[in-house]
C-alpha positions in Angstrom: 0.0 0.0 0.0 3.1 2.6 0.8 4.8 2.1 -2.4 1.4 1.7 -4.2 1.0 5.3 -2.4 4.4 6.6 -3.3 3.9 5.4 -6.8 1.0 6.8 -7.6 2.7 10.3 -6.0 5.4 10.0 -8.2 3.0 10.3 -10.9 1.5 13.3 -9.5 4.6 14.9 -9.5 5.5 14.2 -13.4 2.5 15.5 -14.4 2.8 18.4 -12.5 6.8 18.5 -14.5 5.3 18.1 -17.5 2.7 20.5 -17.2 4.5 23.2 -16.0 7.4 23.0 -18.2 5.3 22.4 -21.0 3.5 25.5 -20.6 6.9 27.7 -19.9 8.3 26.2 -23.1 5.2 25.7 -25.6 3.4 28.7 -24.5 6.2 31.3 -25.7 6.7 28.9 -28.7 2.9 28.8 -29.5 2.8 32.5 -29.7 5.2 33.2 -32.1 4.5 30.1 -34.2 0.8 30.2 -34.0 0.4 31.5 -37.6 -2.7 34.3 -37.5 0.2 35.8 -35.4 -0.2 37.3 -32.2 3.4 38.8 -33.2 2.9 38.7 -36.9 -0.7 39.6 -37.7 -1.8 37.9 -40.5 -1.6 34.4 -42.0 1.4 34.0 -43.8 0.7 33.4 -47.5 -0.2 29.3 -48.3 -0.7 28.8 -44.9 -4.1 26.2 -44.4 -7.1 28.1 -43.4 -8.4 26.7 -40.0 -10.6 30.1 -39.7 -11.0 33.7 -39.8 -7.8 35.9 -37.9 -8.9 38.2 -34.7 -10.1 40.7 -35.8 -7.3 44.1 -36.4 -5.8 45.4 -33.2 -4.0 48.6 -32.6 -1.3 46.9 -31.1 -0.7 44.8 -34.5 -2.6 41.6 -33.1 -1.0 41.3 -30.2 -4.2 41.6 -28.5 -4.3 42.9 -24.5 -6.2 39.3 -23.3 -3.5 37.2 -24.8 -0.6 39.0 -22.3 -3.3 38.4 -19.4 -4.1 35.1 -20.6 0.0 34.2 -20.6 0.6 36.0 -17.3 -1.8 33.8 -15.3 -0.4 30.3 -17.3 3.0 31.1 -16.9 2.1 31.8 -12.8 0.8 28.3 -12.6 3.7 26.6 -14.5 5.9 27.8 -12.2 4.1 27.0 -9.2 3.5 23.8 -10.6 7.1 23.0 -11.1 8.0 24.1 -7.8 4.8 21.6 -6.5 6.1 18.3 -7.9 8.7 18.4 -4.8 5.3 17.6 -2.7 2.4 17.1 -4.9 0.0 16.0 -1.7 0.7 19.6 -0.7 0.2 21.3 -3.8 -3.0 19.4 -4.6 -4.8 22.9 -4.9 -2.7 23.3 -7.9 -4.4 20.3 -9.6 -7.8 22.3 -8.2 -7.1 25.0 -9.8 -5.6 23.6 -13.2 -9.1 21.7 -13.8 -11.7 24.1 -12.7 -9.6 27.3 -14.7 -8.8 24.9 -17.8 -12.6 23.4 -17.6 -14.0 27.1 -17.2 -11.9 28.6 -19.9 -13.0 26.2 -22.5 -16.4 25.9 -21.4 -16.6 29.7 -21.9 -14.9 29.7 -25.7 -16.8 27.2 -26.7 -19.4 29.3 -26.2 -17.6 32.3 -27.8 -16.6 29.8 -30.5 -20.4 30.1 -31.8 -21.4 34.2 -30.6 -18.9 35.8 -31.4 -17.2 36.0 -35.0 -14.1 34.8 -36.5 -13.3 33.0 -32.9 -14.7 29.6 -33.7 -11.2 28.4 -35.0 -10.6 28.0 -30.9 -12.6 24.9 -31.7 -9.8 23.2 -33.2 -6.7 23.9 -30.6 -6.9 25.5 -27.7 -10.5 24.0 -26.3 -9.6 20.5 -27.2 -6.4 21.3 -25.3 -8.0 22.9 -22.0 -9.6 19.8 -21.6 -7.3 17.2 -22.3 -5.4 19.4 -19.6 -8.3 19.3 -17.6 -8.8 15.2 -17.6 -4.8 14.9 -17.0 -5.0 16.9 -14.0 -8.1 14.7 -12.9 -6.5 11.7 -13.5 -3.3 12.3 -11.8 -4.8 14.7 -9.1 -2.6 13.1 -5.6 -5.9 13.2 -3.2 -7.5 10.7 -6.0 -4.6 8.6 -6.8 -3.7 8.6 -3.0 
């Protein structure tokens, strides 16, 4: 039962790794690869359409959400990382990761269909809120534990 315990902790902990580095790598990647640009501003030419861009911005697409939007990821990669020493005391992180993830995509799925030119959402980041959702579910300590 102790190393089933231990295990299943160890777990926890690479998720919470994997997570949080994942978003402090891919997150600044995303943004300047993610082709209808929040740094370029438009789709570069032969690039598949998956949807309409944002709409125009003053700040050349780099619209005032997104920085928000990275600000509050970034903050729980790196709370994350520093978690995975003692996932059983960090389990609020997991908490938090599925309710904010589950919330977020709940909410632009919504926007996906009400407001235009956002629906291309349906293909990336909503599928990926949840599947961060389910991993932070599955792996949570207090469940595994």
């Amino acid at each position: 039962m102790v190393n089933e315990q231990a295990r299943d902790l160890r777990a926890s902990s690479l998720v919470m790794k994997v997570v949080g580095w994942g978003i402090l790598v891919g997150l600044p990647i995303a943004m300047i690869a993610y082709a209808p640009g929040f740094f370029w501003g438009e789709l570069p030419e032969n690039f598949p359409l998956l949807g309409p861009q944002h709409p125009p911005s003053h700040l050349d697409a780099t619209h005032p959400y997104l920085f928000m939007l990275f600000s509050l990821y970034i903050a729980w990669a790196i709370l994350l990382i520093r978690g995975a020493k003692d996932p059983k005391a960090a389990a609020s992180l997991f908490d938090w990761g599925i309710l904010a993830n589950l919330l977020h995509g709940l909410l632009m799925i919504f926007q996906a269909f009400t407001i235009p030119n956002e629906h291309a959402h349906l293909w990336a980041d909503i599928p990926l809120l949840f599947v961060i959702s389910a991993a932070m579910w599955y792996w949570h300590p207090n469940r595994l534990a």
